[in-house]
Structure formats: C-alpha cells, structure tokens
C-alpha positions, 0 to 999 in steps of 0.5 A: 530439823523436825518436821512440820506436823500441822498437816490435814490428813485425808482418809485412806484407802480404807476410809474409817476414821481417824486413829491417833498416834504419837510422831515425834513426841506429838500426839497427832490424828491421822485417817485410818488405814494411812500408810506409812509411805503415805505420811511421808509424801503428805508430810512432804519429807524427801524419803532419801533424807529421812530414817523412820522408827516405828514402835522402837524399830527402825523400819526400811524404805522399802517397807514404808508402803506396806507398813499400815498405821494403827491407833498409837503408833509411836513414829519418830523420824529423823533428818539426815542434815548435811555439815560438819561436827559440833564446835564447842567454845573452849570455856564450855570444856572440861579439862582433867588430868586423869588418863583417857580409858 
C-alpha cells in the first residue's frame, strides 16, 4: 500500500520555505528543514511497519531524526504488509520440460 502523500506540510524548525522532492515517484513540496522523522508522523506512517530509502540508501530508524530533507531528495517508503505468498491461477503458469538450473 503506498502512502497517501496529500498531506499539508508546516514549516520546519528552519522556516525557509519549501523544497521539493520526489516520494515515491511523486513530485511533492515540503517545508525546508522537515526532517525525516518529521515526514514520517505527518504522514502518519507507523515507523515499525515501514523501510525508508533515501537517494538509493536505505536509511535506518534511528537515523530518521537526524536526516534533514533537501531539495530532490528521492525517498521511496516501503510497507511491510502482513500475509502469505502469491497464488497464481494455474492458466497463467508456464510449464517446460527443460531441468531447473
């Protein structure tokens, strides 16, 4: 499930104006100086369901408050969604006689 990303920002601690940045594909505007941590509970994402990547490297939860956003940024957030495995229908399977390597 992606999050919904409609949300109003208000402005960080810094009060500078708004960067923009892409999350998850989406181009957004955010108050300069949002932190990540920040992101996150405005969002209001539950931190122990998610995984954040910020500019292709995964950052960790401890590190979220300390991680200031800067104009194009590209933050991907993932959610751990709980349940089983795919079931395919058997007509959309493939079935050869070659030997598995």
């Amino acid at each position: 499930m992606k999050p919904s990303c409609d949300v109003s920002f208000t402005p960080g601690d810094k009060g500078r104006g708004l960067v923009w940045l892409l999350l998850n594909g989406e181009r957004r505007e955010v108050a300069d100086g949002l932190y990540l941590a920040h992101l996150i509970d405005t969002l209001g994402l539950a931190p122990e369901r998610i995984a954040i990547e910020l500019n292709q490297t995964v950052v960790r939860r401890a590190e979220w408050a300390a991680k200031e956003l800067k104009e194009s940024d590209r933050i991907e957030i993932v959610h751990f969604v709980g349940g089983g495995g795919i079931t395919l229908p058997i007509s959309n399977c493939r079935f050869s006689s070659e030997p598995w390597l």
